[in-house]
N, C-alpha and C positions, 0 to 999 in steps of 0.2 A: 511385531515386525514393522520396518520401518522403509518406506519407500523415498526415492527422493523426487521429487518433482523439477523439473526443467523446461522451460520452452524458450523456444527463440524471438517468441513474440512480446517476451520483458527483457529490459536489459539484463546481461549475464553478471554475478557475484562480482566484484570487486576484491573479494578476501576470500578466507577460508570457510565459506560459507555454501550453504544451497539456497535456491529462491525460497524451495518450502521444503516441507516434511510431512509427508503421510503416516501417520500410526494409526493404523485399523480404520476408526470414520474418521479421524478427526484432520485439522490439516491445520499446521502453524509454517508461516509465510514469515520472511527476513522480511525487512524492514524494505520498501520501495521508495526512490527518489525519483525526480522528474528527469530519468535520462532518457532519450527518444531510441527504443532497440535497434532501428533500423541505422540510424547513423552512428549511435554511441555519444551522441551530443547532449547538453544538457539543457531542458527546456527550462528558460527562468526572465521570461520577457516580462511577464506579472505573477502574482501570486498565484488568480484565479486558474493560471494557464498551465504556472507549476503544478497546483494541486489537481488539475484536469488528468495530466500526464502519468501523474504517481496513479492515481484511482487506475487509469487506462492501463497502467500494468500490473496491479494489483490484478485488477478482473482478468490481464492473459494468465495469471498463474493462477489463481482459479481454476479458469475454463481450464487448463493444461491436467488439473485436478478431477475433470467435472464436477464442478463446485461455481455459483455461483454467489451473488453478495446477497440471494437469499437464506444461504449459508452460511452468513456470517455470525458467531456468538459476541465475537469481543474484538476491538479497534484500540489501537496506540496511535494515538499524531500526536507528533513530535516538532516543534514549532519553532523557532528562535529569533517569534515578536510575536508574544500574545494579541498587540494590535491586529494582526490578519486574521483572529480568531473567526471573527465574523464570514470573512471572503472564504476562507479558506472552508466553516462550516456549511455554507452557502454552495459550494461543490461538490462537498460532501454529499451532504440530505440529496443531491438529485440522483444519487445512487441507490438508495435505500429506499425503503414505503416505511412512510415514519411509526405506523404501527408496531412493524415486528423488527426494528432497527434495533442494535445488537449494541450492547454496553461496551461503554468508550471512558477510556479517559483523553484528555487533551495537557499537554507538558511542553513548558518551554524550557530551551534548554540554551545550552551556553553557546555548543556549536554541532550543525551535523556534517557527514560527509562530504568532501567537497565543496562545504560553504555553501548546502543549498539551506531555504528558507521549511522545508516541510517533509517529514519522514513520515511513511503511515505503515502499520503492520496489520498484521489476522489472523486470527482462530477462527476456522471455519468448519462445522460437523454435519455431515449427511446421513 
């Protein structure tokens, strides 16, 4: 059975989509971009500040889950300048304890939504 996850404290789907999906423990999360929920704006003044933003909504659709990033199995960032790899994993890792930090790939791609610079997704199991 499949539940759908929603909060108000990530921005809301843009398309035919849910933020996440509940099946039994497991929790697969859409793709988050730096849009700020409360305004519906997009945060994109740095990279650092983008990637702060996307994680910052990630973790409400988590929490919306009871699910936190110590839950995490697996990560998608989605990039479109491998050069930010660094910044952008530099925001990352202060999410996680690097010990039990959950398999990732990193992919740059041509273009993401709205022309921002960083897409991140998640499998999360409790």
């Amino acid at each position: 059975m499949k539940k759908i996850i929603f909060t108000e404290k990530a921005p809301a789907p843009i398309g035919p989509y849910s933020q996440a999906v509940l099946s039994g423990n497991t929790l697969y999360t859409s793709g988050q971009i730096a849009i700020n929920p409360a305004t519906g704006e997009l945060v994109l003044d740095d990279i650092e500040t983008e990637t702060k933003q996307v994680m910052e909504n990630m973790k409400a659709v988590l929490e919306a889950a009871e699910m936190t990033f110590g839950d995490v199995i697996k990560s998608t960032i989605f990039i479109s300048d491998m050069n930010d790899f660094a910044k952008i994993n530099g925001v990352y890792a202060a999410y996680f304890d690097e010990k039990t930090a959950p398999a990732r790939e990193t992919v740059q791609v041509a273009c993401l939504p709205k022309n921002v610079n960083v897409e991140i997704s998640m499998v999360a199991v409790k």
